[in-house]
Each structure stands twice: as structure tokens, then as C-alpha cells.
C-alpha distance (Angstrom), angle and dihedral (degrees) to the residues before:
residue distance angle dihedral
X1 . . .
X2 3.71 . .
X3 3.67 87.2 .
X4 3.77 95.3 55.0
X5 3.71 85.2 51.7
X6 3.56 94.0 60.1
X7 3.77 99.2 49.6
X8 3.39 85.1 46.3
X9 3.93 94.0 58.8
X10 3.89 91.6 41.9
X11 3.80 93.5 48.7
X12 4.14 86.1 47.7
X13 3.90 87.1 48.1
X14 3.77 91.6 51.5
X15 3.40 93.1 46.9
X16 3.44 101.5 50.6
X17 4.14 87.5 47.5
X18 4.32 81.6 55.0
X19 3.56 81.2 47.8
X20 3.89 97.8 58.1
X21 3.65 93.6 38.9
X22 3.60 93.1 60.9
X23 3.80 99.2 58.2
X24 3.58 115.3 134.2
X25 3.61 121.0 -167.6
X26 3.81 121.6 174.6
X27 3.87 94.3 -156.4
X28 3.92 93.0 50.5
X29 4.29 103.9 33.3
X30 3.57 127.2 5.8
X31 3.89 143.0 149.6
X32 3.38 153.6 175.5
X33 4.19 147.5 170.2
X34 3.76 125.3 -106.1
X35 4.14 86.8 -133.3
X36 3.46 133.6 29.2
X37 4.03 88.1 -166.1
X38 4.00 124.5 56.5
X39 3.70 138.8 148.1
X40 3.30 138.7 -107.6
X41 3.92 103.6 -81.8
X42 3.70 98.6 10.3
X43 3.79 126.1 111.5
X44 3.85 133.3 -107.9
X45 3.74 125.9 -177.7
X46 3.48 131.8 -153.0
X47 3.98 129.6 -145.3
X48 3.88 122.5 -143.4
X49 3.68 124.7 -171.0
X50 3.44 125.1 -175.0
X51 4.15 139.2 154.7
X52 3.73 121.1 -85.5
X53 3.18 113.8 -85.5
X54 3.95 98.6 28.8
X55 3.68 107.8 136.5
X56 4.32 106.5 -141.1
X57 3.56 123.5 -155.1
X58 4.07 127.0 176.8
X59 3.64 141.7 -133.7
X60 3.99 109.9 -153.4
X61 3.55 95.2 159.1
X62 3.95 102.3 97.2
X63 3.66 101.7 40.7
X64 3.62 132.9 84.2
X65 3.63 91.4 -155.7
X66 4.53 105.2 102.5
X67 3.48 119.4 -148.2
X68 3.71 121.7 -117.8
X69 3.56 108.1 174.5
X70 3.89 151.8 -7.6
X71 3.48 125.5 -140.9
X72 3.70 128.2 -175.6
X73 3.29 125.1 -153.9
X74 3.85 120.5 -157.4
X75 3.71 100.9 172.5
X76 3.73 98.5 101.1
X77 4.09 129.4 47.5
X78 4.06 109.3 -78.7
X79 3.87 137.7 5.6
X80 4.20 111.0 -24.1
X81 3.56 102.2 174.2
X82 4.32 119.1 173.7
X83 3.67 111.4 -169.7
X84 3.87 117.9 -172.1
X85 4.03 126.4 -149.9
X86 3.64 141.6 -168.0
X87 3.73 115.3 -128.6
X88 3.39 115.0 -141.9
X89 4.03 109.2 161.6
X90 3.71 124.9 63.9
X91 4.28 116.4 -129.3
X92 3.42 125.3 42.9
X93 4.00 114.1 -15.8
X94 3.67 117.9 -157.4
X95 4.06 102.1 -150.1
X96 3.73 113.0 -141.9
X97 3.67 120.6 -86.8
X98 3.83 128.1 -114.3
X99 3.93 117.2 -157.4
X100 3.97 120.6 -157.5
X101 4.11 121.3 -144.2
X102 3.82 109.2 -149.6
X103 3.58 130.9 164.9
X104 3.61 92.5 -25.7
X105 3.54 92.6 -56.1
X106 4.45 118.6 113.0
X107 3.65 104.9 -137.1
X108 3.91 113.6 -162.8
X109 4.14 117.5 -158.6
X110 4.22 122.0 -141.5
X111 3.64 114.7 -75.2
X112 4.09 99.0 -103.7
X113 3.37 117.1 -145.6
X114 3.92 134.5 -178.3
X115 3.84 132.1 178.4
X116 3.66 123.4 -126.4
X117 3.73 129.8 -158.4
X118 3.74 145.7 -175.9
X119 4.22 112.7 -116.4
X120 3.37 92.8 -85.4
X121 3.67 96.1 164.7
X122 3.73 87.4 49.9
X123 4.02 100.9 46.6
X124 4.38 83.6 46.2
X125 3.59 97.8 53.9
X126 3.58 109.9 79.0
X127 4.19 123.4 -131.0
X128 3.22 123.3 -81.3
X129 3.66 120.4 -108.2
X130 3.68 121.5 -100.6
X131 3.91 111.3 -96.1
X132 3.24 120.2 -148.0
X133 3.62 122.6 -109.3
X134 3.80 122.6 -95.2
X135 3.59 126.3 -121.3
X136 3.53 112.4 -127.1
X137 3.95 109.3 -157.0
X138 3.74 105.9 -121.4
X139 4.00 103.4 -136.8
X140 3.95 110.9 -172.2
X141 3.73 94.3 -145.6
X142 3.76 97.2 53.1
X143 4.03 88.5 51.6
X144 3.92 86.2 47.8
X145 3.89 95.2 57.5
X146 3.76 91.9 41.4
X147 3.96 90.0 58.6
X148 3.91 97.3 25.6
X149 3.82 93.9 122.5
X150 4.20 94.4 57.8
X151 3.99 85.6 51.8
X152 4.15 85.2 46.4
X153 3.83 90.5 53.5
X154 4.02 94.4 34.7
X155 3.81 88.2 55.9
X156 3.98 102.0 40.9
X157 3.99 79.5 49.7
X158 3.87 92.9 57.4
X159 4.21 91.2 42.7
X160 4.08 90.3 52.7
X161 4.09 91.8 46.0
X162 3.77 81.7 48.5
X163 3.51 94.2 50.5
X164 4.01 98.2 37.8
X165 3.65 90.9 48.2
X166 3.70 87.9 50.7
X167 3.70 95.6 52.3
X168 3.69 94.8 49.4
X169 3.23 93.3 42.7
X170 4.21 99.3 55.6
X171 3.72 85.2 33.8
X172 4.11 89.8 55.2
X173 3.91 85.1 48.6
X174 3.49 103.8 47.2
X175 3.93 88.2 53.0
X176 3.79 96.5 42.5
X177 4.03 87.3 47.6
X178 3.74 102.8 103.3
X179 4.04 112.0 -139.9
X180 3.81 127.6 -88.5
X181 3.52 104.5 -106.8
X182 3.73 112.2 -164.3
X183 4.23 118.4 -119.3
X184 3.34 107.0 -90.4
X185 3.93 112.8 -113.1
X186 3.91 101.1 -141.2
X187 4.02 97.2 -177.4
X188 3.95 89.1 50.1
X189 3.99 82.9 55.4
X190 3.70 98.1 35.0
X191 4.33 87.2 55.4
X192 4.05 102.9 39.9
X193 3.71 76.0 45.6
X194 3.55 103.7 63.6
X195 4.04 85.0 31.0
X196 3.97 83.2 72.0
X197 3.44 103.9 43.7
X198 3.87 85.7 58.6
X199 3.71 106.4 42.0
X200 4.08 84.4 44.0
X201 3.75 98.0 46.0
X202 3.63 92.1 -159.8
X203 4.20 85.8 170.5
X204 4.00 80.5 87.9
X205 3.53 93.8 62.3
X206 3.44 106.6 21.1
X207 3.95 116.5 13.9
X208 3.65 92.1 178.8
X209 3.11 113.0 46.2
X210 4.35 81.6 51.7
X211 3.29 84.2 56.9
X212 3.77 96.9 49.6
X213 3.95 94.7 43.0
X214 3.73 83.2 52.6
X215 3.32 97.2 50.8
X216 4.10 102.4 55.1
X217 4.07 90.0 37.6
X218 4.12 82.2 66.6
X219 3.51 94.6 37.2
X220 3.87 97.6 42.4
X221 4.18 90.2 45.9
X222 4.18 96.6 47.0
X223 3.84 87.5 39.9
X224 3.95 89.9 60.9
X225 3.89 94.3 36.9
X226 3.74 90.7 48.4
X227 3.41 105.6 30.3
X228 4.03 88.8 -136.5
X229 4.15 122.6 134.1
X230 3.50 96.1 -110.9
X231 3.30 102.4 133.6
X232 3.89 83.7 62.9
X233 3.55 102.0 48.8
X234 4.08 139.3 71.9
X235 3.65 127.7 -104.3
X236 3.41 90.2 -99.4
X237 3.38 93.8 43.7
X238 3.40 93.9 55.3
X239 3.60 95.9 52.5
X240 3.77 98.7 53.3
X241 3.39 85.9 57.4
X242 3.96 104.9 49.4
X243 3.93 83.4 40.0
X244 4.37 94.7 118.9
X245 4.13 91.2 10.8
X246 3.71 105.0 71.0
X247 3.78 121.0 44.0
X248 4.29 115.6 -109.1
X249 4.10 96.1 -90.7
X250 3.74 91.9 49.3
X251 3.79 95.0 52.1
X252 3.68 81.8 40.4
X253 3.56 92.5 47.2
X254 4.09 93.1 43.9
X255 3.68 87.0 46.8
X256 4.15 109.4 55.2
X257 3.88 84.4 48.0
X258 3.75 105.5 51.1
X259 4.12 85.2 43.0
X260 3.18 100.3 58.2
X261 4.01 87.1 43.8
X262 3.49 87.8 57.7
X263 3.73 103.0 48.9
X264 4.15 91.8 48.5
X265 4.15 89.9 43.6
X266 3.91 98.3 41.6
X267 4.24 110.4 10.9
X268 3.97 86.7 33.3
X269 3.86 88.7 -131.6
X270 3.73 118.8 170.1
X271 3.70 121.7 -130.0
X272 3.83 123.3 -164.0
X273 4.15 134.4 -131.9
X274 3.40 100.8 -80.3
X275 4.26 93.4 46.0
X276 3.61 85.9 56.9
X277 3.65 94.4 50.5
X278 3.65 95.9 44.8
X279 4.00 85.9 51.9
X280 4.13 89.0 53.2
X281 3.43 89.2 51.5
X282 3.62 111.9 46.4
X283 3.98 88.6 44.5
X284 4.07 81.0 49.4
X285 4.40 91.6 54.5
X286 4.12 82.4 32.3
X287 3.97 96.3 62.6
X288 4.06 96.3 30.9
X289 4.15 82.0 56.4
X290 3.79 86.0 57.0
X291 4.13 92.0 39.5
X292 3.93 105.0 146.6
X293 3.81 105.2 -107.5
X294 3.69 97.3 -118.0
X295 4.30 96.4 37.6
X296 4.14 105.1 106.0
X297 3.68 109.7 -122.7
């Protein structure tokens, strides 16, 4: 009997501590679920509000729903606390419950329950038909405004090849181009010419190599103005040939100079003043006599 007694006290004990754990008091702890319909996969989240102060603690064993995150929100007076979970069972889905310690009393919050469900209105309704596709006018303008900037760079790269290759090109030419080299005036030579040889009278020093610079000024000058080879030919040569060209004084004339040229370069004759004066001035009257007509004396 005094046994029975005992249990008896312990089992009213325990039941009166189930008791106070189970209070429920909207003002101090209370929740509740933004949805009380989800789908399988989706997301539901749960509110909590509960007095300052109120220590919470969780029991996630008997649900199926996982917890993602916890936010708190401290915008309005006491505890605001939004917890989101991942459903992952179909049917009804008991969410895990939070319990709140305050002032030594256990507050417990309503079992919160939603129910998930595959997309049954999506897996009923049947697919859609295949459309056919649309024809899309193609409109040339509309395809050259969307790509107007390639053209822009395509056609500023053609104008600067243009106008490299331009560049290079005149530039090449005008390097290549050999220079103008004015016509040679032979009679202009042919007189300051023998002007030299007598204002230097180089016979003093040298009376051969007068005589030889004599020489090829006449021969150069009456081979241009007659177009003959004389300058490749001997005295005699020469003669033969102008015999029935040249009038009597100029074949007299071409003959006393080139004579006496011959006997200082190859018999080493000497000549005196007055030969070599008489030389200058018949090869003077010789090239004025073949004076191009439009030269100015």
C-alpha cells in the first residue's frame, strides 16, 4: 500500500511538471506558418514570437521538414524569429517545434503543420502541341543598323590601306625617280673650254698635254654636231672621211690642228707661240662654223 502511494505521488509530480511544460500563452510565445499548403521541394517559413527575455530551444527530431535558415527580426518590441525549411515529404508535415523558457515557466507553441504535394495540376495537364515556328521577315535595313559599327570599322580600314598604300607608294616613286639632269650644252663647253686653255697657257708647263686637251675638245664638239666617230678614229682616218663633207678650210682647219697634236703627243715635236695660237684659233672659227642654229653667240 505504501508503495502504491508513492508511485502515485511521483506519477502526480510528473504530471504536474507535463502540465507546466505545456503552457501556452499567446501574449508570452506564439507561432504560426505563412502557408498551410506547399510542394514537394518548395520552402515554408515559420514565425515565432515570444517576450524578451524568453529563452527558445527546438526539437527537429520528428519532422521531415530541414532547416535552412534563421532570421531574426528586431524591428518590433520582443523576440520575432522566422525560420525557413525545406520540405521534403509529401502529406501532412509536422514542422519542428520551438519551446520558450520564461520566468521559470516552459511555454510550448501549436503543433504547425503544412501539406505538401507533387504538381499535380502540372503532371495532369497534358503538353502542349508543337507550334510551328514563326517567320520572322528578314528586312535588310534593320540587319544593317544592328551591325552598323563592323561596316564603320570595315570601311575606315579600307580608306587607311588606301591611304597607306598611297603614301608608300608616291614616297617609293619619288625616291626611285632619278634626277632631271639638264641637256648638256656641248658648244657652251667646247668655247669656255678653249677660253681656258688660253688664259692658262698650260703649253708652258705642259705642251702636251695642251695639245691633247685640245685635241678631244675639237673632236668631242664636231663629233656631237656631226654625228660622225671621230673621236674614234686617226687623223688620217678622219680626213678620208670628211674628204667631200666639210668644205676645203674646214678640212684645212681640222687638219693643221690635229697634226700638230700628233707630232707633240706621238713624235714629241715642239711647236712654238705663234703654232699654238694659230691652233686656238682655227679650232675657235672651226666650232663657231658648226654653232647650233638656235645657241646665242
Amino acid at each position: 500500500m505504501r508503495t502504491f502511494v508513492v508511485f502515485a505521488l511521483i506519477t502526480l509530480s510528473t504530471l504536474s511538471a507535463s502540465a507546466q511544460s505545456l503552457l501556452r500563452d499567446g501574449g508570452i510565445f506564439r507561432s504560426f506558418v505563412d502557408t498551410t499548403e506547399q510542394v514537394l521541394g518548395g520552402t515554408v517559413r515559420l514565425h515565432v514570437h515570444a517576450a524578451p527575455g524568453a529563452n527558445l530551444s527546438w526539437n527537429d527530431s520528428l519532422s521531415t521538414a530541414v532547416p535552412l535558415n534563421t532570421i531574426y527580426d528586431t524591428t518590433s518590441p520582443g523576440i520575432h524569429l522566422i525560420r525557413t525549411f525545406l520540405l521534403l515529404d509529401t502529406g501532412e508535415v509536422l514542422l519542428p517545434v520551438c519551446q520558450a523558457q520564461f520566468e521559470g515557466n516552459r511555454y510550448a507553441m501549436e503543433p504547425q503543420r503544412v501539406m505538401v504535394k507533387l504538381l499535380a495540376d502540372q503532371q495532369e495537364n497534358s503538353a502542349a502541341p508543337d507550334r510551328p515556328l514563326a517567320i520572322v521577315p528578314v528586312k535588310l535595313w534593320w540587319w544593317f543598323l544592328h551591325y552598323w559599327m563592323y561596316f564603320a570599322a570595315a570601311l575606315g580600314g579600307l580608306v587607311l590601306a588606301f591611304v597607306l598604300r598611297r603614301y608608300f607608294k608616291n614616297r617609293k616613286t619619288q625616291s626611285a625617280a632619278p634626277p632631271e639632269i639638264a641637256p648638256r650644252d656641248f658648244y657652251t663647253e667646247a668655247v669656255q673650254g678653249l677660253q681656258k686653255l688660253r688664259e692658262e697657257r698650260s703649253w708652258e708647263r705642259d705642251e702636251k698635254g695642251f695639245y691633247v686637251a685640245l685635241g678631244d675638245l675639237v673632236r668631242v664638239y664636231l663629233s656631237h654636231r656631226t654625228g660622225l666617230p671621230l673621236s674614234e678614229q686617226t687623223t688620217s682616218e678622219s680626213l678620208t672621211m670628211l674628204h667631200g663633207k666639210w668644205t676645203g678650210s674646214q678640212l684645212d682647219a681640222y687638219s693643221f690642228i690635229m697634226m700638230r697634236a700628233d707630232i707633240v703627243k706621238f713624235a714629241r715635236g715642239k711647236m712654238d707661240v705663234s703654232e699654238h695660237m694659230d691652233c686656238l684659233d682655227r679650232a675657235s672659227r672651226l666650232i663657231s662654223e658648226f654653232k647650233p642654229s638656235t645657241d646665242v653667240a
